[in-house]
N, C-alpha and C positions, 0 to 999 in steps of 0.2 A: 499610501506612498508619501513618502518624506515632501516638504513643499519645495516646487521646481519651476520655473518661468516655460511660458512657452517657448520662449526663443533655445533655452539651455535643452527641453526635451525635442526638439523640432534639429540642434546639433547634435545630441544624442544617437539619434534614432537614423542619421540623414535624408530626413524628407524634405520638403514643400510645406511648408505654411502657411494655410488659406484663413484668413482670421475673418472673424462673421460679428456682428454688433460692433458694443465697444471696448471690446477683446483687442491689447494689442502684445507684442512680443514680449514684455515686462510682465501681464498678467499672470498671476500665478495660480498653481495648481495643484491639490494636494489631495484628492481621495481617491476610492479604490478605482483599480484597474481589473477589468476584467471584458472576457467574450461575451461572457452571459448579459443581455441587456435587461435581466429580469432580476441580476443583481447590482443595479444601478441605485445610484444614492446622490444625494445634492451635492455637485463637485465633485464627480467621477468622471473615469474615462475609460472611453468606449472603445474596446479594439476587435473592429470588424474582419474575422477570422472566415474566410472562404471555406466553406466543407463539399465534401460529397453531398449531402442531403440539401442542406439549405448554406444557404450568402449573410454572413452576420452582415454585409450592404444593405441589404433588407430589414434589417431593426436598425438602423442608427436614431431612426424615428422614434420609434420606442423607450432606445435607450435616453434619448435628452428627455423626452417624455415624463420618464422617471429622475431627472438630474443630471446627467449626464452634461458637463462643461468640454470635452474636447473629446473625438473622433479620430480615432487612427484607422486612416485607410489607405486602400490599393488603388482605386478611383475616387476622383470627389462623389458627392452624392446632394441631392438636393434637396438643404437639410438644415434647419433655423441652427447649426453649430461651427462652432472652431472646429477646425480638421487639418490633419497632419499627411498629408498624401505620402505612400511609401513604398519600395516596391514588393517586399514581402514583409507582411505584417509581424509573423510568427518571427523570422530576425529582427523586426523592430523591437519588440518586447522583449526578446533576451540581451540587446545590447544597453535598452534602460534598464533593465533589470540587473545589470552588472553595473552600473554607471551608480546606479542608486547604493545596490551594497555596499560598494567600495568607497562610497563618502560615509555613511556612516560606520562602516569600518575602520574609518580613517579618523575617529574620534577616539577610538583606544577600548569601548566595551566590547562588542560585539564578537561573537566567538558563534562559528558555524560549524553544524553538525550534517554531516552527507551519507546515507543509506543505501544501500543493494544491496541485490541478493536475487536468488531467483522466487523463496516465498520467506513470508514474514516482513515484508518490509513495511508497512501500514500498521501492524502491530505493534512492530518494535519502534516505530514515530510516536505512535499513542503514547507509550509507557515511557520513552523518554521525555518527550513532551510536558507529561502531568509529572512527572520528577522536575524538572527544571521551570517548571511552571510558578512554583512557590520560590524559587530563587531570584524571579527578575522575571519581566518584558517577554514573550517566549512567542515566536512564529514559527507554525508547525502548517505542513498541508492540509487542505479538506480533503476526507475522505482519499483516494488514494492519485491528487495532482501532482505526478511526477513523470507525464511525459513534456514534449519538447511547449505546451499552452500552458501545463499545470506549475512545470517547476518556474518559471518566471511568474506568473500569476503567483505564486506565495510567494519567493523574494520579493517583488515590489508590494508587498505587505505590511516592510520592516518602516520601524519610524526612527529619528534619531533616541528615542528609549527603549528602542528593543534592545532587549541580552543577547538574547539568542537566539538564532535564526536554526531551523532543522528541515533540512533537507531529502526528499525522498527520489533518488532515481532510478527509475524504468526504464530498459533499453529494448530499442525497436528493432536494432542493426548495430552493427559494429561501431565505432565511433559516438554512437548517443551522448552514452555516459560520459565519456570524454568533452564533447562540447557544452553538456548543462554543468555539470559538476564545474568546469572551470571558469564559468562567468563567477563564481563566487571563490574557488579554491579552501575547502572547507579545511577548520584545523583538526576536527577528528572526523574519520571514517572508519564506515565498520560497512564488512562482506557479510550478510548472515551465512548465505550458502548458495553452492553453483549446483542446480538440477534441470529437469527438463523441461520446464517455463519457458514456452519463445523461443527452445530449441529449433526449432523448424524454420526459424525466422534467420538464424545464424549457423544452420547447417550443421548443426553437431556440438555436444557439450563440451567439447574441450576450446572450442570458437566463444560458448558464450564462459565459460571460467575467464578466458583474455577479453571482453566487454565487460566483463565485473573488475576486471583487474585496472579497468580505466579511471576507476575512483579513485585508486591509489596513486597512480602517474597526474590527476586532477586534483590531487592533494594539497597541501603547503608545506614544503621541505622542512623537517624537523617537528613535524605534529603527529599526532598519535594516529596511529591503526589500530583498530582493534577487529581479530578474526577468530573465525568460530575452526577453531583447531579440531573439531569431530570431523571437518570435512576435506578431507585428505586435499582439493583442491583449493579451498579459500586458505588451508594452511599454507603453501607452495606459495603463495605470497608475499609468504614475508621475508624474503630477500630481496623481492622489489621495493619491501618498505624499506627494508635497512641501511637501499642504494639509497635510498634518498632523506635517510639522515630520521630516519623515522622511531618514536616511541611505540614496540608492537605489545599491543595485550591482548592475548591468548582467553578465550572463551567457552567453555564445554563441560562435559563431563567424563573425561576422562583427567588423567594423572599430571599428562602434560600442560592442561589447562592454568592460566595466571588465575583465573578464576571459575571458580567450579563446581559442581550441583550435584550433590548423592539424595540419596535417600529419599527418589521421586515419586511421592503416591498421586494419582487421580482419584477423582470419586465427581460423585452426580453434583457436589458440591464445591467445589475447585480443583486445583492440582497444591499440593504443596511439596516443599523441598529442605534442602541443608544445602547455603551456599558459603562456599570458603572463600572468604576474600580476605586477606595481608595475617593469615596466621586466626583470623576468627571462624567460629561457625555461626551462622546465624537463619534462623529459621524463615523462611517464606513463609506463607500460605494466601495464594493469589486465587481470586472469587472469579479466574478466566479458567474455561474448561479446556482440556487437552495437556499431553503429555510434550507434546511441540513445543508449547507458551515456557516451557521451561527455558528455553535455549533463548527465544526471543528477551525474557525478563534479564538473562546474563549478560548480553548483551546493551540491554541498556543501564544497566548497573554499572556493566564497565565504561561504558560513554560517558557515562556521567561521574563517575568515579575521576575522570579526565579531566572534566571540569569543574572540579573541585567538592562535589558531590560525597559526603561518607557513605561507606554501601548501604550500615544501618539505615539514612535517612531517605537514601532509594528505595529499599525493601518497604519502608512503612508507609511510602507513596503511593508503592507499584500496589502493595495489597486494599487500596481503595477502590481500584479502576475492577468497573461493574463485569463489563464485556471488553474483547478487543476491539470491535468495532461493529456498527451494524452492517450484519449480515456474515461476520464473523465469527463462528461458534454462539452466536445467539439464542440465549432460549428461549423460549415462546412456547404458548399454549397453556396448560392447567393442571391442575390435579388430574382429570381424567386422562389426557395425554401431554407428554412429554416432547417436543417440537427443539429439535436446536438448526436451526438454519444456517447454515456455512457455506450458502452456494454464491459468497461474491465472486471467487476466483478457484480454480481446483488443476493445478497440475498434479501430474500423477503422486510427489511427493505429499502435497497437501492432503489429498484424496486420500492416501492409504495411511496420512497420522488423524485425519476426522475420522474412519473406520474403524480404528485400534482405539482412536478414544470414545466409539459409542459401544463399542466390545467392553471395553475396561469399567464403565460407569455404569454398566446396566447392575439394576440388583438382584439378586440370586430369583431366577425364574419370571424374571421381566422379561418381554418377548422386542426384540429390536428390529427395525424397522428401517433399511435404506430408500433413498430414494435418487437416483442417481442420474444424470444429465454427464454429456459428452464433458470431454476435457478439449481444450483447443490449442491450436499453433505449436503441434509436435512433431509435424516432417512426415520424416521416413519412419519415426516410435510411435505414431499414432495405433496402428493395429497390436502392436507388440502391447502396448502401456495399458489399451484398455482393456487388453487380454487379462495384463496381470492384475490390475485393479477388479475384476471379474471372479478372480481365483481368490484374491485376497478376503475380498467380502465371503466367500462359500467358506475358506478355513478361517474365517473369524468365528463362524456359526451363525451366522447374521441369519436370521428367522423367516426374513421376508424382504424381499431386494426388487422394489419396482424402479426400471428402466425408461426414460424418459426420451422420446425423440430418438429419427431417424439415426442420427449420426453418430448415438451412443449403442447402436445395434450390436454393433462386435462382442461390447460388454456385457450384453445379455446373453450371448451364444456361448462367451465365454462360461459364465454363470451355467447354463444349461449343462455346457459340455462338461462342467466338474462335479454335477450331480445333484443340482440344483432346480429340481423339475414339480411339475406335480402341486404347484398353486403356490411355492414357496418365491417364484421370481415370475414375475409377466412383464411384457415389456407393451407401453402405452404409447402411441403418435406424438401427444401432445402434453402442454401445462391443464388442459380442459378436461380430458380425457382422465389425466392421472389425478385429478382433486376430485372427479367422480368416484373413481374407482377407490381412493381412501379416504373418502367420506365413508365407503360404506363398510371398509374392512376394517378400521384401525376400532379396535376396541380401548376399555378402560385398562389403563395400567402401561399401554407402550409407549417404550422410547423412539424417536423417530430421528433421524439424519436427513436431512438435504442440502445434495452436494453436488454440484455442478460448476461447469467455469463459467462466468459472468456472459457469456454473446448466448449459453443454453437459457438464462432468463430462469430458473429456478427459483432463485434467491425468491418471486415473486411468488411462487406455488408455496413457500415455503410460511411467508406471509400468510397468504388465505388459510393453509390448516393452523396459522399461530392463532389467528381471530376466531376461526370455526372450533375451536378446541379453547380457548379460553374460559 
């Protein structure tokens, strides 16, 4: 965090200020901000976040323990620290977190990049991220912090030399997106795509197409959009960009596209492409597996093309970046088996482009291998989606489909019901249960998927066959 006086963060934020030692309103304060008191550092600040589980009230001890110089809380606490008493924390931290952009905004470098989508948005932060990395100063989220803790927790990250600030948001309900995107008002934005992520949570995809649509209304009048024209609804957008004065670039593979990707091959070894950007062709070949990562790399080509970025000097970036992320199409494992772990997040879109990328990557008479965990927060499409995710796996040919947990049950029946029987798909209880059971089936030579949404905990089963097969 940029250096800030108690007194200016204490108006800020409007709380109470209980000053402790010989702390007084002048004292100033400049390291990281965060919930975690385990990522605490000398001259940090500690913002005690109330949960379900556990009272970040409960570590403030902790967190001075490790450095920590000031405490933002909702009660005092009795605790050798400065502290900031307030009455909700989570809106303290996003009003310093605008307060802070906005000065170093207000020095003339600084140019902010804002993401949604229903998937791919963690990816497409990576790859923009390591493009603009070599350009300047660059704040990018950890890992995938872009809800109402995460996206403030990385804004107040920026220093007066960041370049770039990149922004990733996830929307819980209506509105979200609207109120984190607009503490910073980002100059380009990009939609990857509206699917059935969170659907449940918004009542229908055409509810959450308008929560994505809030990035653009969160925008800065006369800055660019960029949207993925493959999807008929993040296309439908760009009248709302153009109400408001908006530079729009078009993303895909299709004809319409400003920018656009033919001649896409996967293999066990990456995905490569031909992308056309201002009358060039120029060749990809990105070491991330999946035939998706294509859309998501166009995407940050064009963002950054925005910011001043040549496409060639994006392509020769992007084709460095190892994986998307861990637990993102991750490979793992050995020569004897082949492990790609993709179970951080699995909405039914994500799900059936990791299924078509371990169909497409398998080599002629390798035997493939699903391992499959519930999808979550889909409503009223939860039976419907994992029905079809069930069919999709049996016509891929997928060899052998173990089912993971009660709540991906349907998926299995689905399986069963398409003719899927006969030791080709079993469905297991548990994480426990299913590392037994493919310890003892997985032989030399197969490929293996694991794919689950992040609350099924796969990603970790996914792990122990990466080490057990190493």
């Amino acid at each position: 965090m940029i250096a800030l006086s108690l007194a200016e963060i204490t108006s800020f934020i409007g709380g109470e200020l209980r000053l402790y030692g010989s702390d007084t309103p002048d004292t100033v304060v400049s390291g990281v901000v965060d919930t975690d008191s385990r990522k605490m550092a000398p001259g940090a600040v500690f913002v005690a976040k109330p949960g379900e589980v556990t009272d970040g009230h409960r570590f403030v001890g902790s967190a001075v323990e490790a450095g920590a110089v000031l405490a933002i809380v909702e009660h005092p606490v009795d605790e050798p620290v400065t502290q900031i008493v307030v009455s909700d924390v989570i809106e303290a931290i996003a009003a310093l977190a605008k307060e802070v952009v906005a000065r170093v905004r207000a020095k003339g470098d600084l140019r902010i990049v804002g993401i949604t989508g229903s998937n791919g948005k963690t990816t497409t932060k990576n790859f923009i991220a390591r493009i603009l990395q070599d350009e300047g100063e660059t704040v990018a989220p950890i890992n995938s912090y872009n809800n109402e803790v995460g996206a403030p927790i990385t804004m107040l990250r920026v220093t007066d030399t960041t370049k770039f600030l990149v922004s990733e948001f996830g929307a819980s309900g209506a509105g979200s997106i609207a109120r984190l995107a607009g503490l910073v008002e980002p100059d380009v934005v990009v939609v990857l795509m509206v699917g059935l992520a969170h659907a449940g949570g918004f009542g229908g995809i055409e509810r959450t197409a308008q929560a994505k649509a809030e990035l653009i209304e969160a925008a800065r009048s006369g800055g660019t959009a960029v949207l993925n024209v493959d999807d008929p609804r993040v296309a439908a957008m760009r009248p709302l960009a153009d109400s408001r004065g908006m530079t729009v670039i078009g993303f895909g593979r299709t004809d319409a596209a400003d920018l656009r990707a033919s001649d896409v091959e996967v293999s066990a070894t990456g995905t490569t492409c031909v992308v056309h950007a201002g009358g060039e062709e120029l060749p990809l070949r990105m070491q991330v597996l999946g035939e998706h990562h294509v859309s998501n790399a166009l995407a940050a080509i064009a963002v950054t093309g925005a910011l001043g970025v040549p496409a060639s000097t994006a392509i020769a970036r992007l084709e460095t970046v190892e994986i998307a992320e861990r637990w993102r199409m991750q490979p793992m494992g050995g020569d004897r088996v082949r492990i790609i772990n993709d179970a951080y997040n699995a909405s039914p879109d994500a799900m059936a482009a990791a299924l078509r990328t371990l169909a497409q990557i398998a080599a002629p008479g390798q035997r493939t291998v699903a391992v499959l965990g519930a999808m979550s927060e889909l409503g009223e499409a939860d039976g419907e989606e994992h029905d079809r995710i069930g069919l999709l796996a049996v016509r891929l040919n997928i060899q052998r489909i173990v089912v993971v947990g009660t709540e991906a049950r349907r998926l299995f029946l689905a399986v069963v019901g398409e003719g899927s029987w006969d030791g080709e798909a079993v469905h297991l209880p548990d994480q426990d249960a299913a590392f037994e059971y493919l310890a003892g089936e997985l032989r030399d030579g197969d490929l293996v998927l694991v794919k689950s949404s992040n609350s099924a905990g796969l990603r970790f089963l996914g792990d122990r066959l990466g080490e057990s097969f190493s």
